[in-house]
C-alpha positions as CSV (number, residue, x, y, z in Angstrom):
1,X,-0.1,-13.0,-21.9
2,X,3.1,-11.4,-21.5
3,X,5.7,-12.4,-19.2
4,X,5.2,-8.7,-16.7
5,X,1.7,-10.0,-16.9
6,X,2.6,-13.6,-14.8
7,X,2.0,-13.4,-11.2
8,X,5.2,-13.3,-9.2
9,X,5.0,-17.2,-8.1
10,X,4.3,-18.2,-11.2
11,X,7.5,-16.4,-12.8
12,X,9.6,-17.5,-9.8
13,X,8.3,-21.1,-10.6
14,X,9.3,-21.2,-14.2
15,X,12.3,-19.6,-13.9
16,X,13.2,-21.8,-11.2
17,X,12.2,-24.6,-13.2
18,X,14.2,-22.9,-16.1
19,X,11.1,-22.4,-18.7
20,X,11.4,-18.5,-18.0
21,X,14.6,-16.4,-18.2
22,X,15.1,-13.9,-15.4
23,X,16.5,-11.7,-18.8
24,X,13.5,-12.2,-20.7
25,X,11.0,-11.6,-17.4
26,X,13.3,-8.1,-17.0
27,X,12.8,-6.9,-20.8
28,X,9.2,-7.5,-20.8
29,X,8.9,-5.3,-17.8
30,X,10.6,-2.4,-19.3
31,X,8.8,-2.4,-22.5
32,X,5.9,-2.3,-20.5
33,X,7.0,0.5,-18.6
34,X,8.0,2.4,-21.8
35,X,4.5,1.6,-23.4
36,X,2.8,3.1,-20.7
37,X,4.4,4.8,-18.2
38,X,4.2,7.9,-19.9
39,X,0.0,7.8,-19.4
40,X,0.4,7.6,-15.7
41,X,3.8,8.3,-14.1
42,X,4.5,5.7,-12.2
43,X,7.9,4.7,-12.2
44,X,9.7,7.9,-11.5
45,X,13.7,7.1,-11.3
46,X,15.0,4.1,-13.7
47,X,17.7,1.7,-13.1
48,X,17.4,-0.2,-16.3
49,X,20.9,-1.0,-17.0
50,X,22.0,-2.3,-13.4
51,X,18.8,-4.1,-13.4
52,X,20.1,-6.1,-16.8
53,X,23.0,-7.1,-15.5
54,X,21.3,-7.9,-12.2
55,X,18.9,-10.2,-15.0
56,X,21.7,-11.8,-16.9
57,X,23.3,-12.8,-13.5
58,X,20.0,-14.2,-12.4
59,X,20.1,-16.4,-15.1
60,X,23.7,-17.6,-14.9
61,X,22.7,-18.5,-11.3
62,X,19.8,-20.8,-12.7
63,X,22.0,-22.3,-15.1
64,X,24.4,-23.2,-13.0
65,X,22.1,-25.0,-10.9
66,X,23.5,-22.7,-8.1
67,X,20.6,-22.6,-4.9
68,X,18.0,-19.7,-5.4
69,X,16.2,-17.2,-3.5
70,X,12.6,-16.7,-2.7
71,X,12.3,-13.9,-5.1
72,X,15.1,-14.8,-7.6
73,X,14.6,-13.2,-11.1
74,X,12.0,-11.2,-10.1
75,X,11.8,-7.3,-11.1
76,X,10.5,-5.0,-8.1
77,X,9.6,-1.4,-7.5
78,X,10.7,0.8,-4.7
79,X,8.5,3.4,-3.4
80,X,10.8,6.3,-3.3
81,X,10.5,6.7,0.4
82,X,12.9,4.3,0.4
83,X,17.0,4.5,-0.4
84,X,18.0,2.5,-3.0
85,X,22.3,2.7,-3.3
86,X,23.6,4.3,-6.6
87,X,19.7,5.1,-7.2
88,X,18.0,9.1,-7.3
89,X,15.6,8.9,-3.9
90,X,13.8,12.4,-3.4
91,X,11.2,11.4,-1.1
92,X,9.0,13.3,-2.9
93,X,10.5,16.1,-2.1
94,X,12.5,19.4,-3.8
95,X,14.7,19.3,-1.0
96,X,16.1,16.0,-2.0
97,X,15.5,16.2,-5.9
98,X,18.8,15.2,-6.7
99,X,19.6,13.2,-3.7
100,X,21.8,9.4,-4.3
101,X,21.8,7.5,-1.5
102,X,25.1,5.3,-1.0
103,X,23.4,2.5,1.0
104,X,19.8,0.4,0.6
105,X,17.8,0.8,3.2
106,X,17.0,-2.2,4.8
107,X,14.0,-3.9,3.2
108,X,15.7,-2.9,-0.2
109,X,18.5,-5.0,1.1
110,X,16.5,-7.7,2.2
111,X,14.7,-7.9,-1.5
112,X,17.8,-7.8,-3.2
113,X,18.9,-10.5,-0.8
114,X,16.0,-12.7,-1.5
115,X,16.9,-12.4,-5.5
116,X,14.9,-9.5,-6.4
117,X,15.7,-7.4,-9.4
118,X,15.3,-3.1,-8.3
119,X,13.9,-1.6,-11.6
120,X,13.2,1.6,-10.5
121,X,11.7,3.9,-7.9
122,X,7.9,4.5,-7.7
123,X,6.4,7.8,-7.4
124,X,4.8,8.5,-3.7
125,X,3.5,12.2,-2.5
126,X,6.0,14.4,-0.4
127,X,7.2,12.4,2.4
128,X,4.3,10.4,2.1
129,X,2.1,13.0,3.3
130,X,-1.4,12.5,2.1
131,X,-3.2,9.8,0.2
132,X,-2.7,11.8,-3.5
133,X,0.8,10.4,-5.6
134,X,1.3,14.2,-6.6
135,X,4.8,16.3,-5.9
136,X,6.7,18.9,-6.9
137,X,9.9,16.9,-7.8
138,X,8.4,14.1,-10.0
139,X,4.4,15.3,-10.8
140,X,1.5,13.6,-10.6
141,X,0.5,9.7,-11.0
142,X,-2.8,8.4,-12.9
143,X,-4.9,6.1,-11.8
144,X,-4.7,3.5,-14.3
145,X,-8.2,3.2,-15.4
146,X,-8.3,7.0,-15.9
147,X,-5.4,8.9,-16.0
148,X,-6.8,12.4,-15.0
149,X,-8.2,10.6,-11.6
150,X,-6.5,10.2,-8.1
151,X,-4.2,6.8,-7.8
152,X,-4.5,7.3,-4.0
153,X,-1.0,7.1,-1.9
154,X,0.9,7.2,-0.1
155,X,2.0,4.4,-2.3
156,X,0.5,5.1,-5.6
157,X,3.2,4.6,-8.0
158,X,3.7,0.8,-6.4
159,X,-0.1,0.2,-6.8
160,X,-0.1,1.6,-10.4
161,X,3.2,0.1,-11.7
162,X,1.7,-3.1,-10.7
163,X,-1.8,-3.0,-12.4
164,X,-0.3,-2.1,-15.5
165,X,2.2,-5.4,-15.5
166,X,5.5,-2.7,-15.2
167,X,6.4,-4.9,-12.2
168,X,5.1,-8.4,-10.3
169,X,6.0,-6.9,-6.9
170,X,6.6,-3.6,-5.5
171,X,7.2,-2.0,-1.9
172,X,5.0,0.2,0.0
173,X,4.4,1.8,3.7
174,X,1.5,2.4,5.5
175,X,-0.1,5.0,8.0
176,X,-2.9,6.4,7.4
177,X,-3.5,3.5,5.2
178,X,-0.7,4.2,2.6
179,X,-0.9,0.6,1.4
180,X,-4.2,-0.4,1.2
181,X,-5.6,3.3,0.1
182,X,-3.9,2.6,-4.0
183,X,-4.2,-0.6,-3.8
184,X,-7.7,-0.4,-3.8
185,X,-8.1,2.5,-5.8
186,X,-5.8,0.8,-8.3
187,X,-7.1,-2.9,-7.7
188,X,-4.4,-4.6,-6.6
189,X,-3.3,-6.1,-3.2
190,X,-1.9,-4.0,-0.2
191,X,-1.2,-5.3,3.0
192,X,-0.5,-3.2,6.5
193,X,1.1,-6.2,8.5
194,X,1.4,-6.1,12.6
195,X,4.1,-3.3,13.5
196,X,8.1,-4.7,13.1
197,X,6.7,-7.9,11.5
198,X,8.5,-5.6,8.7
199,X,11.4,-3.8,10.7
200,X,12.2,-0.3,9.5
201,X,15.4,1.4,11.3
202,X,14.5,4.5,10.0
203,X,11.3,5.2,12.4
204,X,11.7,8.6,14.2
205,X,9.4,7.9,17.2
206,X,10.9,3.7,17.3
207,X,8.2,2.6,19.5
208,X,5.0,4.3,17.7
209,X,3.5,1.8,16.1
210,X,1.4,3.5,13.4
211,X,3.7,3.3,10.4
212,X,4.6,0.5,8.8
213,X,6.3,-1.0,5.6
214,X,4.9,-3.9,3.7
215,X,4.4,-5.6,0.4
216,X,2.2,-4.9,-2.6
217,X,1.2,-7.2,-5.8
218,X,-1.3,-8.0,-8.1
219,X,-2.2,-11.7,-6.1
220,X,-2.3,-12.6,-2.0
221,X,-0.1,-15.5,-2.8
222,X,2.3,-12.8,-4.3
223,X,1.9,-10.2,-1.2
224,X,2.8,-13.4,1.3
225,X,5.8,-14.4,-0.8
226,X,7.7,-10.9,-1.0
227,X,6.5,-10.8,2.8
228,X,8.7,-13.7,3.4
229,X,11.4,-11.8,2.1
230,X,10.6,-8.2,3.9
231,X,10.1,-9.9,7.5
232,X,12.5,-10.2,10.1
233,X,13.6,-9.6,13.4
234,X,16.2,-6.4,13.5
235,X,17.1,-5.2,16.8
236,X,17.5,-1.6,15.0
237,X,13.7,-1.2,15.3
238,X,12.5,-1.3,18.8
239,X,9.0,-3.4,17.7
240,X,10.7,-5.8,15.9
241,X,10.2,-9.4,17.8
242,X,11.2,-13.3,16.5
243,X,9.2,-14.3,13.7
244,X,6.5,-17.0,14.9
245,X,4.7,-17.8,10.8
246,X,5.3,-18.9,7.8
247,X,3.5,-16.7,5.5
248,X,4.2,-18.1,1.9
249,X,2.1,-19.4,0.5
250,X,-1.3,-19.1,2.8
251,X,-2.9,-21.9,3.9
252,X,-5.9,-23.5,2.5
253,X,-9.0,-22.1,5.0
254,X,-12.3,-23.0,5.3
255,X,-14.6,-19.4,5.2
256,X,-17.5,-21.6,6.2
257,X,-16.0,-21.9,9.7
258,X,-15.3,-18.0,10.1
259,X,-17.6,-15.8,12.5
260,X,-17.5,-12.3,10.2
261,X,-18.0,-8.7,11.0
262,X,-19.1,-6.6,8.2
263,X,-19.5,-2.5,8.7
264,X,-19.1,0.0,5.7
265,X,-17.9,2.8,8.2
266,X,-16.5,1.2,11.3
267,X,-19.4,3.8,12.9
268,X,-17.9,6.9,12.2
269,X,-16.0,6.9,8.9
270,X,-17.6,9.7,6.3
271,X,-18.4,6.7,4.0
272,X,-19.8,7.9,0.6
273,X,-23.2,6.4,0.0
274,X,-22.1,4.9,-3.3
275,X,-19.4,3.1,-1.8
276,X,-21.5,2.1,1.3
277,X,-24.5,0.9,-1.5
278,X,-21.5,-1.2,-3.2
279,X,-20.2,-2.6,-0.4
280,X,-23.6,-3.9,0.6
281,X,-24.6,-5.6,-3.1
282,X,-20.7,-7.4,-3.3
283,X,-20.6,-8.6,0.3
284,X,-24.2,-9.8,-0.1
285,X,-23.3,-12.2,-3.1
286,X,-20.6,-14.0,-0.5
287,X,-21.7,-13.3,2.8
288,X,-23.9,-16.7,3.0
289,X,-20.6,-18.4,2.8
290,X,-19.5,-17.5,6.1
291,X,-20.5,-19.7,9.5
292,X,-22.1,-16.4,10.9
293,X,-22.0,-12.9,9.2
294,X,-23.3,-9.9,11.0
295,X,-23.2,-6.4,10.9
296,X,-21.2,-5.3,13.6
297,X,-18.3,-2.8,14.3
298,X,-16.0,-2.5,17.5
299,X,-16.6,0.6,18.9
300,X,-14.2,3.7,17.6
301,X,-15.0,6.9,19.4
302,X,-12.1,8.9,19.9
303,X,-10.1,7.4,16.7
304,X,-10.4,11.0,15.2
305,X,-8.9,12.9,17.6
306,X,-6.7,10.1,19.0
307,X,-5.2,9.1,15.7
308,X,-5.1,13.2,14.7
309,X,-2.8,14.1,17.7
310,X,-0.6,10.9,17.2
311,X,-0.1,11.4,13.6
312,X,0.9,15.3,13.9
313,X,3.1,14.4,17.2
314,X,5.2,12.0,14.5
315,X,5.2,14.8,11.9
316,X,6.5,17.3,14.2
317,X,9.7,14.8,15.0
318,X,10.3,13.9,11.7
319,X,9.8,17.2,9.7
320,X,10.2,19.8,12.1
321,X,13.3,21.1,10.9
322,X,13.1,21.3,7.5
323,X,9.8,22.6,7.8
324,X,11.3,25.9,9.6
325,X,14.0,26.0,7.4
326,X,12.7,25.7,3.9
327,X,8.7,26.3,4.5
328,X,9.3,27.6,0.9
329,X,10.2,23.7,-0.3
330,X,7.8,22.2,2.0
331,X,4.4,21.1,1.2
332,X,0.8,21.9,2.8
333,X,0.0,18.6,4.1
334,X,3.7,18.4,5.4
335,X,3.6,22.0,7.0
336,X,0.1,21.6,8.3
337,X,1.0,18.6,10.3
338,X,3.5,20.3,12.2
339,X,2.1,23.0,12.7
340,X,-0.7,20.7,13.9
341,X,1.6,19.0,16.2
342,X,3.5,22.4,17.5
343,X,-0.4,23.4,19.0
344,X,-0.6,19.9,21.3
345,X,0.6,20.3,24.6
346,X,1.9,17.2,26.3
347,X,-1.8,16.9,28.0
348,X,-3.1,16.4,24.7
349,X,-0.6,13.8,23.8
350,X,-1.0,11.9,27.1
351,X,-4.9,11.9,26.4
352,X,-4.3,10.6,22.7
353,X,-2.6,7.7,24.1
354,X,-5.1,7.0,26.7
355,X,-7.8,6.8,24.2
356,X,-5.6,5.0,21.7
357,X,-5.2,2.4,24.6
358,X,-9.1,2.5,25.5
359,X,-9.9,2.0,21.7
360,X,-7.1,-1.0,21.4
361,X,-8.6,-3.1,24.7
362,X,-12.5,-2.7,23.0
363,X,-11.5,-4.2,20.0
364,X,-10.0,-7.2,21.8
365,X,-13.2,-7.3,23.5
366,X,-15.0,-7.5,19.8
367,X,-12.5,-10.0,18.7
368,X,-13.3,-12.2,21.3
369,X,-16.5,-12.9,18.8
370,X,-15.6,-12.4,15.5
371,X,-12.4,-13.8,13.6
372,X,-12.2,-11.1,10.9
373,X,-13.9,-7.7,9.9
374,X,-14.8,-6.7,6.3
375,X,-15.1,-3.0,5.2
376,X,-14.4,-1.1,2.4
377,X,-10.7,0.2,1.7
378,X,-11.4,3.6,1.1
379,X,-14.8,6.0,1.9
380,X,-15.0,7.5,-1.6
381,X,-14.3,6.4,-5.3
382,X,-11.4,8.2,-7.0
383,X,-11.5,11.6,-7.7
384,X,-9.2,14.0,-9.6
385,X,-5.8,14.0,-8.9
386,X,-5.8,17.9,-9.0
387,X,-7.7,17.4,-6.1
388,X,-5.5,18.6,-2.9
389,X,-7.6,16.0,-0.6
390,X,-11.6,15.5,-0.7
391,X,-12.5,18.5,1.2
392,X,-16.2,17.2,1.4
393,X,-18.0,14.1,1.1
394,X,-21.5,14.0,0.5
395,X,-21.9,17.2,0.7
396,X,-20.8,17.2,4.2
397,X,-17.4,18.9,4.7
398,X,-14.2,16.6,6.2
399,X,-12.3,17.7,9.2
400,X,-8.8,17.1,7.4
401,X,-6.3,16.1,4.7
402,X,-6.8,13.1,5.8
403,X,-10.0,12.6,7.5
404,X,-11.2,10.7,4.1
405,X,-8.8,7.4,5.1
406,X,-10.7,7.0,8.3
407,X,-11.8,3.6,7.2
408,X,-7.8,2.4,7.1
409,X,-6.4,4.6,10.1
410,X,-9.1,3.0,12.5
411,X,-6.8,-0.1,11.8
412,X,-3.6,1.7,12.1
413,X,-4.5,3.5,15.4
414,X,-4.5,0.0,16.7
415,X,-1.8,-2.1,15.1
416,X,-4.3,-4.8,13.5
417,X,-3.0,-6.7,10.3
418,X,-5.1,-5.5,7.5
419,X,-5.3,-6.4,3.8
420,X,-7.1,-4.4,0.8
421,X,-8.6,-7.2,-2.1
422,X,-9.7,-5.9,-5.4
423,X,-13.5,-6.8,-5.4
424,X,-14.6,-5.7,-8.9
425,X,-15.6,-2.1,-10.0
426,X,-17.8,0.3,-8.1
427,X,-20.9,2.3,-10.0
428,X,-18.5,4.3,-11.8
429,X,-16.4,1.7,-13.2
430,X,-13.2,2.5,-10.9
431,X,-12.1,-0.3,-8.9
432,X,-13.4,-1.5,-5.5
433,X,-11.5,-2.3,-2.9
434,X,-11.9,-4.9,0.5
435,X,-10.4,-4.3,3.9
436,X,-10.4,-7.7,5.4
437,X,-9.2,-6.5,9.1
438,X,-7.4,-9.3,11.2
439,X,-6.9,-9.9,15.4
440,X,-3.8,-8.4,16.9
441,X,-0.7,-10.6,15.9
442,X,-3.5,-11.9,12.9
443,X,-1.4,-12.0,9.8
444,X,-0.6,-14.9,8.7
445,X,-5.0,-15.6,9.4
446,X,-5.4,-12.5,7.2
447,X,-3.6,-14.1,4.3
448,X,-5.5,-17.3,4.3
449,X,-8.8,-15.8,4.6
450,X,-7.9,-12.9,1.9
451,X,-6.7,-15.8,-0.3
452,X,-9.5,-17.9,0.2
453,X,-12.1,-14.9,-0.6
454,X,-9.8,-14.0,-3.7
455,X,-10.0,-17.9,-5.2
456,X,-13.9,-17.8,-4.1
457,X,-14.5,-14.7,-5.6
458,X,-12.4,-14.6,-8.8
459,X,-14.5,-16.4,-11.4
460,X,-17.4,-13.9,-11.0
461,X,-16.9,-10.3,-12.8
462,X,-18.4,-8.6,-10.2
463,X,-15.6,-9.6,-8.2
464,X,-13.0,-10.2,-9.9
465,X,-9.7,-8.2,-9.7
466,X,-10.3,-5.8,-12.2
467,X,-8.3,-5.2,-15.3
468,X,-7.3,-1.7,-17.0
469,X,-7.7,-1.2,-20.3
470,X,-3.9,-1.1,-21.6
471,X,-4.4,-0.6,-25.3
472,X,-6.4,3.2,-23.9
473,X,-3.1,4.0,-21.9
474,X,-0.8,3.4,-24.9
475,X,-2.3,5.7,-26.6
476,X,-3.2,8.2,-24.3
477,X,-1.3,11.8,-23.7
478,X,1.5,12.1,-21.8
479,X,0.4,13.0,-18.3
480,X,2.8,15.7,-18.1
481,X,1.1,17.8,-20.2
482,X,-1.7,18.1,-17.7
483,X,-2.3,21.6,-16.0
484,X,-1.4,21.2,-12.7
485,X,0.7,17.9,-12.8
486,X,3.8,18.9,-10.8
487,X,3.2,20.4,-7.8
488,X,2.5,19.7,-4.4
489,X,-0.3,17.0,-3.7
């Protein structure tokens, strides 16, 4: 094993303990990244050489026996949503291709902070507008175990730098489910905490709670330790409130003692069969563990329509302008969504919300008998990434861009903490992902009980977190020399 191959708190331990140099974690990163990156695009902007001297200052630290942050040593990816000082942040977009921020943003600054080393930026879709890692600026990104299939996004590049070892942590957001959507098409671990357990001062519309920023790694253990690091309580974002948990590490737990909801569609998500058939035969080899499991959902009518108003309302704040002005530099999703938003009147917002509040209480009334719902991440198993969006499942058309992440934006619509864990491969050998959805404020529960499936879980290949194959990817083609890589996605 190589040192980028370590779990994070198992490289923070040994350097910590000094049996690992923050220099030598650093290098083995980057000759990861040069091995592979060129297969699936995943670290887009490089900051190799402030990153070396960040290492070799690391290590000094260690030597002198000087105290230590939660994340000291440790290389980390920045989705390129974010600003990173001194770094080339595009958001995806043409607009911004050549656009160097002079300040971090704030969770960069809290990583840094913690001890984390910033590597490089990680490629995300315009904006973060759809679930494909594909833009005109930087190109497409590969799904590690096959290049020429969809890595999911918003937060792709994070979930693929991370399977292949480039990095042991790496940042993501989430709205429609921009966390959890790669990392279980990539099989890694995503987690969508509660809204402003992760402040952002960046939010347009500060008290919507349907975006959020959060950690991503290969292990829970390493999602709740960069967590510790990325929570706070910042008075620059209106949901932000004092931190009541410890998150790192998760508790022990005792699954035997949980009461379990398990649905493959929530009731109304265009699940594929496939992924519905493979959801039943994995949760079947586990579900005897639990002190009840049933199949049960909280009842989600009106999530479409609710969620689809919300979501274009926030698009038409954010993107408005620039949509007007450059329409020319401005992707379909982007556009669509504000034009979307443009058609709403201020009845159909103030019915959105209703609903969105209607939906919230029943699921408080569900939770009052279950601890935790299962569900698959996504509704479908990766497709091509020259795929705009899945325009039909099954045969049966969708209703939008993003009416395929239906499974993650019931979550989103009503601020639970939710966590994708890689669970193995689906019938065509792409990865598996499981949603293990929490109760409102749930996230340090979510944690324990994601930790406690993953150790249950992890000596049986069927689900396992699933490995890709790195000696293919070395020697695979560049992927920009695939028709159709750069481009809107």
């Amino acid at each position: 094993m190589e040192p980028c191959d370590l779990a994070a708190t198992d490289a923070r331990a040994l350097i910590g303990a000094k049996k690992l140099s923050a220099v030598e974690l650093l290098e083995s990163c980057i000759n990861r990244i040069e091995a592979l990156d060129h297969a699936v695009n995943a670290l887009v902007a490089r900051d190799f050489e402030r990153a070396r001297e960040a290492a070799r200052a690391a290590e000094k630290a260690v030597l002198r026996g000087e105290a230590l942050g939660t994340l000291h040593g440790l290389p980390v990816g920045i989705k390129d949503l974010e600003d990173t000082a001194g770094l080339r942040t595009t958001y995806g977009s043409p607009l911004f291709r050549d656009h160097v921020p002079a300040a971090d943003d704030r969770t960069v600054a809290a990583l840094r902070a913690a001890g984390a080393i910033v590597i490089g930026k990680t490629n995300t879709p315009e904006w973060g507008a759809g679930a494909n890692t594909r833009n005109a600026v930087y190109g497409a990104t590969g799904n590690p175990f096959d290049p020429q299939k969809s890595a999911a996004g918003s937060s792709g590049g994070s979930a693929v730098a991370l399977a292949t070892g480039m990095v042991p942590l790496a940042s993501g957001s989430d709205m429609g489910g921009s966390l959890r959507n790669p990392a279980g098409f990539c099989g890694i671990v995503g987690f969508r905490s509660s809204p402003g357990l992760v402040p952002s001062e960046k939010r347009v519309l500060g008290w919507s709670a349907l975006s959020v920023l959060g950690p991503m790694a290969r292990t829970v253990p390493d999602v709740a330790l960069m967590l510790s690091a990325m929570s706070a309580c910042d008075p620059r974002d209106p949901l932000a409130g004092p931190l009541t948990a410890d998150f790192s590490p998760p508790p022990p737990l005792d699954l035997a003692g949980l009461r379990v909801a398990l649905t493959p569609d929530f009731g109304f998500a265009p699940t594929e069969r496939q992924i519905a058939e493979v959801f039943a035969e994995k949760t079947t080899l586990f579900r005897g563990i639990f002190r009840r499991a049933d199949d049960a959902t909280p009842d989600c009518s009106g999530t479409d329509e609710a969620f689809a108003v919300l979501r274009a309302v926030s698009f038409l704040a954010a993107h408005r302008a620039r949509a007007e002005a450059h329409p020319d530099q401005v992707g379909p999703n982007v556009r669509a969504n504000v034009a979307e938003g443009l058609r709403y009147s201020a009845a159909d917002v103030a019915r959105a919300e209703a609903a969105q509040t209607e939906i919230y209480r029943r699921w408080q009334r569900f939770f009052r008998d279950y601890d935790v719902i299962l569900t698959p991440t996504l509704t479908i198993s990766p497709r091509p990434w020259s795929e705009l969006y899945p325009a039909e499942i099954d045969g049966t058309p969708t209703k939008s861009y993003f009416h395929w992440l239906a499974l993650a934006y019931a979550v989103s619509l009503v601020g639970h903490p939710a966590l994708s864990l890689p669970l193995g491969l689906d019938h065509n050998g792409m990865p598996f992902g499981l949603q293990i959805v929490g109760p409102r404020g749930g996230d340090a529960a979510v944690l324990a009980i994601a930790r406690a499936l993953e150790q249950t879980l992890a000596d049986n290949p069927q689900t396992a977190r699933p490995s890709p194959n790195l000696t293919h990817l070395k020697s695979a083609p560049a992927l920009d020399t695939s028709p159709g890589f750069l481009g809107f996605g």
